[in-house]
Structure formats: C-alpha cells, structure tokens
N, C-alpha and C positions, 0 to 999 in steps of 0.2 A: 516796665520794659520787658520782664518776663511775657508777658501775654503778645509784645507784640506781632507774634507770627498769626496770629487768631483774629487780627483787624486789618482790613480791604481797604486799601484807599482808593477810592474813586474818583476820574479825572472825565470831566465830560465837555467837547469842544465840537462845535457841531456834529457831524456825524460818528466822530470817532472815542471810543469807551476804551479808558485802559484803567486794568485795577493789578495792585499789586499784592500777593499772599507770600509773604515770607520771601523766597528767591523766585519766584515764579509768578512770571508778569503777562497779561493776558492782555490782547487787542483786538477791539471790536471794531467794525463799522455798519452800519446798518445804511439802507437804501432811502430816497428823498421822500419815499412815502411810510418810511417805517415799516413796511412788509416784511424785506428778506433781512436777515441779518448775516455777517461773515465775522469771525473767531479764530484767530492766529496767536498761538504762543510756542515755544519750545517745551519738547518734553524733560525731562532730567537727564536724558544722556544730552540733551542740545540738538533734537531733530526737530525740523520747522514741521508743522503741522495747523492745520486748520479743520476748521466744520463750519456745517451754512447752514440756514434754519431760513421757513418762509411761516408768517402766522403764526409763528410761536408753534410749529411742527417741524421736527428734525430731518431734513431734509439729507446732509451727509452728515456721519460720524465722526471722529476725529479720523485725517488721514493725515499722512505722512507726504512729504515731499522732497525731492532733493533731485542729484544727478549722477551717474558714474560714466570714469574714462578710463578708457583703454591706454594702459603705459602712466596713469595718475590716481594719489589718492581720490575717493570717490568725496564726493560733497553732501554729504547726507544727514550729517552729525557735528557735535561739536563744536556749533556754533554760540554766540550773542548777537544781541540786537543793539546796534551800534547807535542807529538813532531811525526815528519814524518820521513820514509827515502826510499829509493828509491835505485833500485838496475835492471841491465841488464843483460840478459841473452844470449846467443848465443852456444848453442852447439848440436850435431849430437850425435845420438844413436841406434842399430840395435837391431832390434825385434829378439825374436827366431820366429817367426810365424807373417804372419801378409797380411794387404792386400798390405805397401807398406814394404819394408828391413829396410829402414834408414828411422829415424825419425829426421828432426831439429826442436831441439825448442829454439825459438826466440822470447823472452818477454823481454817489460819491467814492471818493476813491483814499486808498490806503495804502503806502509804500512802507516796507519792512527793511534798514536795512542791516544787511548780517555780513558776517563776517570770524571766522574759525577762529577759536580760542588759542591756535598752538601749531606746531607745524609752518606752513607756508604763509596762514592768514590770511587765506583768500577772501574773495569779496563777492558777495553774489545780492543782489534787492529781487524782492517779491512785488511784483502791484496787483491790487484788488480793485477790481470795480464791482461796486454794488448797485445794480439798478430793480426797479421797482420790477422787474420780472425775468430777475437771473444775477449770475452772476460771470463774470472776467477775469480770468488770473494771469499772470505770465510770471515769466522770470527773466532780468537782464542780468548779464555778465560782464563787469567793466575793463576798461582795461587796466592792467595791471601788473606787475613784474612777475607774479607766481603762476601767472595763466597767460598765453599765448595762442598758440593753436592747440586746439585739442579733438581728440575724436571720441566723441559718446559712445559710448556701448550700452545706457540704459536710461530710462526717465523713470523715477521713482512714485510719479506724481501718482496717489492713489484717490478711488471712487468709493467709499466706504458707507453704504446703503443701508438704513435702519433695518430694513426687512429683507425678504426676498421677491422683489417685485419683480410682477412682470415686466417683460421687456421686449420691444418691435425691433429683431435684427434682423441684419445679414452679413454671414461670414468674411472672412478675410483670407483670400484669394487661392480658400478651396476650391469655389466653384467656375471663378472666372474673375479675372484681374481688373475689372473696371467697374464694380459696383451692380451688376445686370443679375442679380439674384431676386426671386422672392421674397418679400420678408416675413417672417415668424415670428409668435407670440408664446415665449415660453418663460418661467423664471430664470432670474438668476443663473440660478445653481443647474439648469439643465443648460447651461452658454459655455462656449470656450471663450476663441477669440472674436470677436465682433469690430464692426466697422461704426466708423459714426457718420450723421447723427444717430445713435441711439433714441427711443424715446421711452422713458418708464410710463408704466402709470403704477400708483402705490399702494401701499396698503392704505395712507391717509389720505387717499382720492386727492392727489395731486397730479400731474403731471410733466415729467421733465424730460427734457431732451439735453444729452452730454455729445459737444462738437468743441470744434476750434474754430477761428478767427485767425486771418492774418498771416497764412500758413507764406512763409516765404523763407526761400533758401535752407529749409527744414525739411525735417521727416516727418511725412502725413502720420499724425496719432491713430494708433486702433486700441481697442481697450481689452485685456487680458484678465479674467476670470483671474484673481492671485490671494482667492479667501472668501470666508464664509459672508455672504454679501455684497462683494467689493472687486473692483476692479481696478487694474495701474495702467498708465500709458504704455502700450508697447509699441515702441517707432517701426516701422517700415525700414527693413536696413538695406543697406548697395549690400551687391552682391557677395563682398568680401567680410560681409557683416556686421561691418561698420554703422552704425544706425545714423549718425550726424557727423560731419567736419565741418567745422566751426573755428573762426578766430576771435579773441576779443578785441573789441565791444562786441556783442554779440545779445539779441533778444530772440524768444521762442516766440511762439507763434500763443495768443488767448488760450486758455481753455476753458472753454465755456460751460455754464449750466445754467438751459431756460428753465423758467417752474410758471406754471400756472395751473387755476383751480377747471379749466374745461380743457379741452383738445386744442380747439380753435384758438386758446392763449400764446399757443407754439408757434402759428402760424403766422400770427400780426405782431408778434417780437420783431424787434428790429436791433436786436441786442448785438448778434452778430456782426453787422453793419456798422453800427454805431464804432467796434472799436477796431474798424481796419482805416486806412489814412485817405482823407479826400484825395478829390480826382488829381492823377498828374498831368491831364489833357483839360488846359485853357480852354479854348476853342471844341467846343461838344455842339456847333450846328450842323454835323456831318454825323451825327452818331443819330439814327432815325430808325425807329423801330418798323417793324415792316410785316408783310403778310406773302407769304407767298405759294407758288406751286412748284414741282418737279418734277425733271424726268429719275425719278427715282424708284417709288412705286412697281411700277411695270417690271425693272429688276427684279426687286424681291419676287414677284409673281413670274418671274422666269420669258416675261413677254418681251422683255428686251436683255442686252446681254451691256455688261461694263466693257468689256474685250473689245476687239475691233472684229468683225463676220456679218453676216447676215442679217442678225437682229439686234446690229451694236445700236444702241438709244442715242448716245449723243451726237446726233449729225447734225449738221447744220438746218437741212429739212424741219427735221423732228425739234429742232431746239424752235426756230420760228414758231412754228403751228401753238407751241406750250408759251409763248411771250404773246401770240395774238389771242389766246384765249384770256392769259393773265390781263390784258389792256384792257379787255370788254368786261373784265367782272370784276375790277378797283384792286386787282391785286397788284402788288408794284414791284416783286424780284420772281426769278423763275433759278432755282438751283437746276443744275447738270454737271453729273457725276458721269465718270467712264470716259469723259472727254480728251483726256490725255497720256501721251506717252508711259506705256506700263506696265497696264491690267491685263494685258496676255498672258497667258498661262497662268501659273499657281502664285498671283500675285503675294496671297498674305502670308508665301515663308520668306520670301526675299522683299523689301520694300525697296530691293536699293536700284531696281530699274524705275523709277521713278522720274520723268521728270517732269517739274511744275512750273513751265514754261514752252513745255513743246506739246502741240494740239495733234491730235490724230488728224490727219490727210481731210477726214469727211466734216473736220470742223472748223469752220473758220473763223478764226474769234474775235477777230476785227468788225466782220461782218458782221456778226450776232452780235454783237456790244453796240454798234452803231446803226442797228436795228431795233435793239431795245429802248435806246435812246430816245429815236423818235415813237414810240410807243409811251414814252414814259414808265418804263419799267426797266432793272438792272438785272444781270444777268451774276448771278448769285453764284461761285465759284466754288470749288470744290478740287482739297488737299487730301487724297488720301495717303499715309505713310507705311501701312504695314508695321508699323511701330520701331521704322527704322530712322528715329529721332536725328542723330547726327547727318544722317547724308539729306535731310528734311533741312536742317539750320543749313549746312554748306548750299542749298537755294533759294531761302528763306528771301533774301534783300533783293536776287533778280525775281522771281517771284510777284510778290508785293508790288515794286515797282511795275514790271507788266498790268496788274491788275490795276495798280491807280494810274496807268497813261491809260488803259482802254475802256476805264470808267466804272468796274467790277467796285464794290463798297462793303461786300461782304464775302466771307470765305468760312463754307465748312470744313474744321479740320478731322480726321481720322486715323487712328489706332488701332486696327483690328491686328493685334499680336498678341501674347500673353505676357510677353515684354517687351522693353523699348530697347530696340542695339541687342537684344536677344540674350541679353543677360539681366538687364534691371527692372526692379515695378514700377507701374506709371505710377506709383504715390509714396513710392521713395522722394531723399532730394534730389537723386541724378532727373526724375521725372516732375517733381516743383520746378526747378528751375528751367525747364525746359519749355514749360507750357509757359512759363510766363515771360519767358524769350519769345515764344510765338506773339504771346499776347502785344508786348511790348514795341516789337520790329513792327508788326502790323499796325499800332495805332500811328506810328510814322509815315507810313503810307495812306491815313486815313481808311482803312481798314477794318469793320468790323469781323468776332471770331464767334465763329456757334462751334464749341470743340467737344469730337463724341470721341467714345473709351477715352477720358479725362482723365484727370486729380481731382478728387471731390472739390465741390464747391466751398470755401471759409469768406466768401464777401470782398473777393479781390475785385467784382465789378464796380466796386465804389472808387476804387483809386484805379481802376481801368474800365471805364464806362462802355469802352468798345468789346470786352467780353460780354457778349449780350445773352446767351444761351451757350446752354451744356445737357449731352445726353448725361449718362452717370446715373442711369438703372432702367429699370425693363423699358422698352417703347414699344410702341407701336409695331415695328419691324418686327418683334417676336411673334405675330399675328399670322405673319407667312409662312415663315419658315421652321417653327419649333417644335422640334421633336416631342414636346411635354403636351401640344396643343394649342399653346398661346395664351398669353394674359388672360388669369380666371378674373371674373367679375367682381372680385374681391380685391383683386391688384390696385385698381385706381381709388379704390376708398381705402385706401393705406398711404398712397405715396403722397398725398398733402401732411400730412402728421409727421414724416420721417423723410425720405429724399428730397422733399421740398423745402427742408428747411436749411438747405444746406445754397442752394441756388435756381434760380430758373430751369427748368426741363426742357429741351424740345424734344416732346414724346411723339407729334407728328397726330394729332387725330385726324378726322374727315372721312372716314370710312361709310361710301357711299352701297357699295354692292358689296355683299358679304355671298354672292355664291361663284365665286372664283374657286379655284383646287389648284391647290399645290401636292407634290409625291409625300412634302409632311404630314399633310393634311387638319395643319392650325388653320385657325379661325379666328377674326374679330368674335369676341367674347361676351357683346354688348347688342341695345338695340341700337338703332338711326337716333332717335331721340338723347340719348347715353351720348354718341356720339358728337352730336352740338353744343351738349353742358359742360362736355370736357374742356370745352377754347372760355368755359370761365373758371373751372376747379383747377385746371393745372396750368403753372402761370409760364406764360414765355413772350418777350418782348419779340421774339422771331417767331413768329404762327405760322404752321403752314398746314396748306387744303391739301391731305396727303393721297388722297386717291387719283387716279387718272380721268382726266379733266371731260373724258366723255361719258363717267360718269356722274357732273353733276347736270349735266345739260337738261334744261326743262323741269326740271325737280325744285319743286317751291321752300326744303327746308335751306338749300344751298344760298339762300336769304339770310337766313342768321350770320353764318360763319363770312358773308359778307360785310355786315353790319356791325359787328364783334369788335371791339378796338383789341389791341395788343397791350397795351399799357395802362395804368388803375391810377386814378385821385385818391380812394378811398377802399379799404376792403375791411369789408366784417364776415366773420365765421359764426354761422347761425346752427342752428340745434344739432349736432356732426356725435358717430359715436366711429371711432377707428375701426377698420375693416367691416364697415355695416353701411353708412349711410353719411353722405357728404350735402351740409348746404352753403353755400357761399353767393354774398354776395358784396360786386364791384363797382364801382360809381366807374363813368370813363375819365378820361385826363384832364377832360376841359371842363370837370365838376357840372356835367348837364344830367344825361341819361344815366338809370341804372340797370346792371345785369344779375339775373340772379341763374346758377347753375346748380341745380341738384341732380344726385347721383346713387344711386343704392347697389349691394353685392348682388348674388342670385337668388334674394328673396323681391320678393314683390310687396309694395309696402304704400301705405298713406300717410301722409305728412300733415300738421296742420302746421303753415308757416308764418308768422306775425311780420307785419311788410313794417316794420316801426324803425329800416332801418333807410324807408324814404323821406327826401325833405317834408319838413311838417307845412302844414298850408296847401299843398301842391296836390293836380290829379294827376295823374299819370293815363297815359293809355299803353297796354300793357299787350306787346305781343307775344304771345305763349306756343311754345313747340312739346309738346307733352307725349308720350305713349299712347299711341292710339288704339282701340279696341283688337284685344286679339294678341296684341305685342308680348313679346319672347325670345329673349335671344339666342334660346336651342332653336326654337321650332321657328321662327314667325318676327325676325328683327327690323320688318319695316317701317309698319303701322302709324303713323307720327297724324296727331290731331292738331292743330294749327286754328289758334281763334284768337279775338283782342276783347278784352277787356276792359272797364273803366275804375281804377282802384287810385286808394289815397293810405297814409302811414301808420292807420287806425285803421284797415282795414287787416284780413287775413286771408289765407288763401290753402284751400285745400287742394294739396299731389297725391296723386295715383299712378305709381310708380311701379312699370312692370318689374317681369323679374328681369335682372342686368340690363336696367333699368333708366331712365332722368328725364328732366324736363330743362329746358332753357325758354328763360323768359329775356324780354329789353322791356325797358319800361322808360319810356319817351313824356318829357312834361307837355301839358296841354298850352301853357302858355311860356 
C-alpha cells in the first residue's frame, strides 16, 4: 500500500483515457483519427486546466481556465470533478451554400463536470470536442440556486504556446472597429491584443488558427498577450465595462483551435461549422446564391454621389440601364445604395435620419422592382445605419416587409461608425445580439443579409443560411479611396489563411479599368488576370462584377466572371505559401466543371501545378485566362492571354505569373 501513489491506473473507453496518480486524476480524449489529443485535469489548488497535442507535438501547454464576476466570487479554483461522460459522433450533412456540399462531422467529445469544493458549490461543465483537425471547447453554466444572473468581468481561458511563433494578425479596435486592418506577421512576444482568427504557424511546422464558434448573446473573444508564449480571452466589454450579462443556464460560445500540417488544412476545416446548430429556416428554396452588379462603384470613384444633387446614382433612370445590362449578361441582382431617405449631409455622425422605407423622390421602387422582375433579375437592397443600431431595429419589421411585398430578396447592411448607438463595439454583446436580430427578423421576411462593418464571422450561417456574406476586412473599396494607396498585392495571399476562415467575404472584385483618379490616389493593386482568380480564391455566395458595367462591354475576359459559379461541391488548396502565393481549386455545385484560381504578391513567379485534383478518367477542355506578355500591375495591368487546352488528372500545368499577378482557369468535361 505504501507504493501506491507511484502506480497509474489506466481506464481506456473509446476515446476517453483517465489515469489516476495518487490525488490527481487526469483526462484524455483523442480525435476518430487518433491525430489530436486534448488533456484536462485540475491542478492542486483545483484550477481546471487542459493541453492539446497533434502527432504526438505539443501544440498548447497546460492553460488554465475558469471565469470572474463582478459583485461574485470568481470560479477559477477550488474545484472537483463530480463526474465525466463522454460521447462519439460521426455523421454527414449538406449545406444550402457553401465552399464544400457535404459536411462530416466527426468528434469525439468529453464533458468535465465540476463543481466547488466549499463556499457556494457552484457548478459549471466543460465540453471538448476533438476532431481530426482541431479542437472545440466551451463551457456551460447550469442553473442553479448560487448563480443566477451575473455579469463577467473576465474569461480566464488561456492560449499557452510551446514556442514563440509566429503569428498572422490584426489589432483590436486600435485601428478601426470592424476588422478593415492589414494583417502582419510577427511573433508572439512582439503582439498585444489581437483579434481572431488568429493563425500561427510553429516552430514544429504546424499550422493553427485560434477562433470561436457559436458566438451568440456573448462577447466577441479577442486574445490578450498575458505571458511568455501565451495568450487569454479578453471579451470585448459594453461600455460600462461590463464584458458579459448572463443568466443561468447559460453556454459561451466554442473556442476553437484548427491545426494542420499545410496552410490549405485551415481552409477546408469545417470545424467551426460543425459545432454551431443546424438551420432554423425549414424551407431554404428562397435562400439562392447570386451574382451581381451595382450602382455602387462610380460612388467610390466620386462619379456618382449617395446624397440626392446632380450626380445622386440611385434614380430610377440609372437603376434601369444597371438591371438591363445585368439581364443581358446572366447576372440576376443589381444592388443600389444612396436610394433612400438620409444620406444628405454628414450622414456617418448621425445615422438616425435614416429612413428604410422612404425612397428619394428620383427613385421609384415599385417601379424598379417590377421592372427587374420582368427582366429576371431583383433589385438588391441596401440598409445603411451609420452604426445607429437602435433606431435601425425600431424599422427593421416595416422595412423587411416593404422589401418582401416588392420582391427585394436580399439586403446589404451597413455600419460605417466606430460604434453602434455611439457608445458600443460592434463585437461587443450589445453588437452580437443585434446583428443577429437583423439576421433573424429578415429570414422572416425571406430575406437574405450580405452585412459590412460586422461581428466577425463564428459559423452563424449554418443555423442562419440567409446570412450569405459579410465584409469584415479590407475590400476592394479600399482601392479608391485609401489614404495608404489601397490593397498591396500581398493583402489577398493572406486573407484565405486568416479572414476566411471565419466566414464568406464579399470583397467585391471585377476590376475592369485600373486608370481612374481619385484625390487619394489608390489603386487596384493587381493585374486583369489577378482580378478573375479572385471570384475563385476568396469565397462568397454573393459575387459581385464590381466595376461599372461600361467597363466590361466587348472585353473577352468578362467571360469568365460570367461563367464562375458562386457556390463549390468541392474545394482543395493546392501548393499555397501565406502572403506569397495562393492555388485553389473548386469543383461547381452540380459536381461537373472545375475551377482553378491562382494568385501571387508582388513578385512574378512560375508554378508547376499537378491537375490530380480532376475526375480520373476524364478530359477536360480547359479554358485559361493567364497574364499576358508584358503584365504588371505598376506599369502594365492589362495584358491577359486567353487560350483552351486539352488536359486530364495526370497531366500538369505550368503558370507564369506576373508580378501582382494570377491566372483563372474552367475546366469543362468533354463528355
């Protein structure tokens, strides 16, 4: 009996490993493929704490976990483990929209639960899910007689990194409240606070990205530098500093971590998804992804105005001309912005002359609705706020209803403020909840929402299929107007690895004529060719041709972005290194043709690409948009060589790839 603190007992039940050493009992569970492993035990004061391992490489350290409230003791300590259980998952599920059809998810999962030795006795469970390429955590709070309502003042949950790796961010709402930063590549130890996704890559040539899942009625997580390696959740707090109110029952939102051994593993994770709740909308034959143009564009470029004057864009004239061009070239919605009561004068300090139901005089939207109608094309609506969220909700229901009696089936929303009500951040929970009262009122009116200056994307379009796109980092629009010069050619071989993994982009490509002048004097950053590969690198079930529609007229490459689907069967990430060089490619929905989109920074570069990711058996005829002789996108971004070739899945193909750079290919079966 003397010895027996020196002997392990080992309990092994499918996925889940507990052994005991003396008082301290330890619990594993590992993922269906045996890859990752996850490790929860208490330490000797009683704080919960866990570590993740992928391959038998240490992926997190031991961190700590817990919670503190304002006006309560904190829950961070001084716990037991009351009882555990443990449960597998394995099953298939298909998207209405999405970058792949069919989703499997494949977990196994571990529930912890605990409960304070002394004191109140409160009760709190931990659940884990482990899958073959990441990991899930949350915590739920039940209800209880010692916990009722409370308000957090802090989430203890820590990130505790073997090394100092580098790491792809962008700050937290130093530079602007909605994610519209550059992102940078620096370690660790040179980061404060950072937003997520995060992506590392390691010192063991892994790569991981740290997000959440399932963000609702919560404070958006950002991660706080709080130690040598290591970062903690630091909530987004309301203004009063409160970071959460919360009553029990009460659940946080995942926190996630993807790992994979290439770049491209971040990107076909479906980890995130898998753990936010299938759709609440039965009826998804009204949710249709779509392609379209606007009067939007010529704004930025100062050729039209949002206001009502001289050069106001949304008139009923100017809206026709943009729906007759969209009929003749298969595009099926036309967005117009500036249309409504508002946008005079210094719209984005006050939002609250808004209103979204009453049309400027020169637009008549009856008209225009029942003219797009017999064109077969809708007439793509647009909410902008000023980020004056309440008096947005008090017209939200007349609103929406206007738009579903006159046939409107989608609606951009808009935030241009630094806060919402001029006091909160949009990724507070006063700003969660809010977006997904948008979300939500509008799928009642059949409704879809493309919503820019957002709340990061965590995977709410699975249980909201009608959130179809989200801006939520640089777009395109920064091309006009930005003081820096506009998206360097390095921006978009970043945003697949990091902004994308959070949700769809509508960044808006299609830039046709790059010798326009603005007083900024930005620039499209890219060639013609660059510009076509974008509609398959950065994913968005809302596509839109972003330039002004006379400039695609007669121009042969304006065939692609016709041809392009919106939504993917299948997607693989072929030989990609972050901020260098992007290959991807897409099958379409209906599992026929394939697209492949390559993309390079401002170097100029040759590729040799292996096509072993087309059906086997099959030839394809393959038509290719590539850089044509000369191309440059300082000097010379027009150039685009346009040929078809005859290729099969054993063949390979060599790119030549100007500088700011790509080629877009379709690959069409022969029979």
């Amino acid at each position: 009996m003397r010895h027996l603190k020196h002997i392990c007992l080992v309990l092994s039940a499918s996925a889940l490993l507990l052994w005991s050493c003396g008082t301290a009992t330890v619990y594993k569970v590992v993922s269906p493929g045996k890859k990752n492993e996850l490790t929860f035990e208490l330490t000797p004061k009683g704080e919960p704490q866990y570590r993740f391992s992928s391959n038998g490489k240490e992926v997190l350290k031991p961190s700590l976990m817990g919670f503190e409230f304002i006006g309560l003791p904190k829950m961070t300590e001084n716990f037991e483990v009351v009882s555990t259980e443990k449960h597998s998952a394995d099953n298939t599920w298909e998207q209405p929209w999405g970058e792949t059809r069919k989703v499997r998810d494949h977990h196994n999962e571990l529930i912890v639960h605990l409960k304070e030795k002394g004191g109140d006795e409160r009760l709190v469970d931990i659940v884990f899910r482990v899958f073959d390429d990441g990991l899930g955590f949350r915590y739920l709070f039940p209800k209880q007689p010692k916990l009722d309502k409370v308000k957090i003042s802090d989430e203890v949950t820590q990130f505790t990194f073997a090394h100092d790796n580098d790491v792809w961010w962008i700050p937290v709402h130093r530079e602007n409240s909605y994610y519209e930063s550059f992102y940078r590549k620096s370690p660790i130890s040179q980061t404060d606070t950072i937003n997520t996704p995060a992506t590392f890559e390691t010192k063991d040539k892994l790569y991981l990205a740290v997000h959440e899942a399932d963000l609702n009625d919560f404070a958006s997580m950002t991660l706080l530098k709080s130690g040598e390696n290591q970062y903690k959740s630091e909530l987004v707090p309301w203004r009063d500093g409160t970071k959460v109110y919360a009553q029990t029952p009460f659940k946080t939102p995942w926190r996630t971590i993807i790992v994979g051994e290439k770049p491209g593993d971040l990107v076909t994770s479906n980890l995130m998804l898998n753990l936010n709740e299938p759709s609440k909308i039965e009826d998804l034959s009204w949710i249709t992804p779509s392609k379209y143009i606007g009067i939007w564009w010529g704004m930025h470029l100062e050729k039209y105005t949002w206001g009502q004057g001289e050069k106001h864009g949304a008139t009923t004239e100017n809206t026709k001309r943009h729906i007759d061009f969209a009929a003749a070239n298969g595009f099926n919605g036309v967005l117009v912005e500036g249309w409504n009561e508002g946008w005079d004068g210094d719209w984005t300090a006050d939002g609250s002359a808004f209103s979204f139901t009453k049309p400027y005089k020169d637009f008549n939207l009856e008209e225009i609705t029942k003219y797009a109608a017999m064109k077969n094309v809708r007439l793509i609506g647009h909410h902008e706020t000023a980020g004056a969220a309440s008096h947005y909700e008090s017209q939200l229901e007349d609103a929406f209803k206007l738009y579903n009696k006159v046939g409107v089936n989608t609606v951009k929303t808009g935030y241009v403020n630094k806060y919402l009500d001029k006091k909160e951040w949009h990724d507070g929970q006063f700003g969660v909840r809010h977006y997904r009262k948008v979300v939500e009122t509008a799928a009642k009116y059949h409704i879809m929402i493309d919503n820019h200056e957002p709340i990061k994307g965590t995977g709410l379009q699975r249980t909201y299929p009608n959130l179809m796109s989200q801006e939520g980092g640089r777009g395109q629009e920064y091309d006009a107007w930005s003081s820096d010069g506009g998206n360097t050619p390095e921006h978009t071989t970043i945003l697949p690895f990091t902004r994308m993994l959070s949700a769809p982009m509508d960044f808006t490509p299609g830039t046709f004529n790059f010798d326009y002048k603005t007083p900024a004097g930005a620039k499209v950053q890219t060639t013609l060719a660059k510009q076509l590969a974008l509609y398959v690198v950065i994913f968005s079930p809302l596509q839109m041709a972003s330039d002004l529609p006379e400039n695609y007229v007669g121009k042969p490459e304006f065939k692609f972005i016709k041809d392009v689907p919106e939504i993917w069967s299948e997607t693989k990430v072929l030989d990609s290194k972050i901020g260098e060089y992007v290959n991807i490619a897409r099958k379409d929905w209906n599992g026929k043709n394939w697209y492949l989109g390559s993309i390079t920074n401002s170097k100029a570069r040759k590729m040799t690409i292996a096509l072993d990711f087309l059906d086997k058996g099959k030839t394809y005829e393959a038509e290719v948009y590539e850089d044509g002789p000369g191309a440059d996108y300082k000097s010379n971004p027009y150039p685009v060589k346009i040929s078809k070739k005859t290729l099969k899945s054993t063949d390979t193909l060599e790119l030549d790839l100007a500088a700011g750079g790509g080629t877009a290919i379709r690959f069409v079966p022969n029979s």
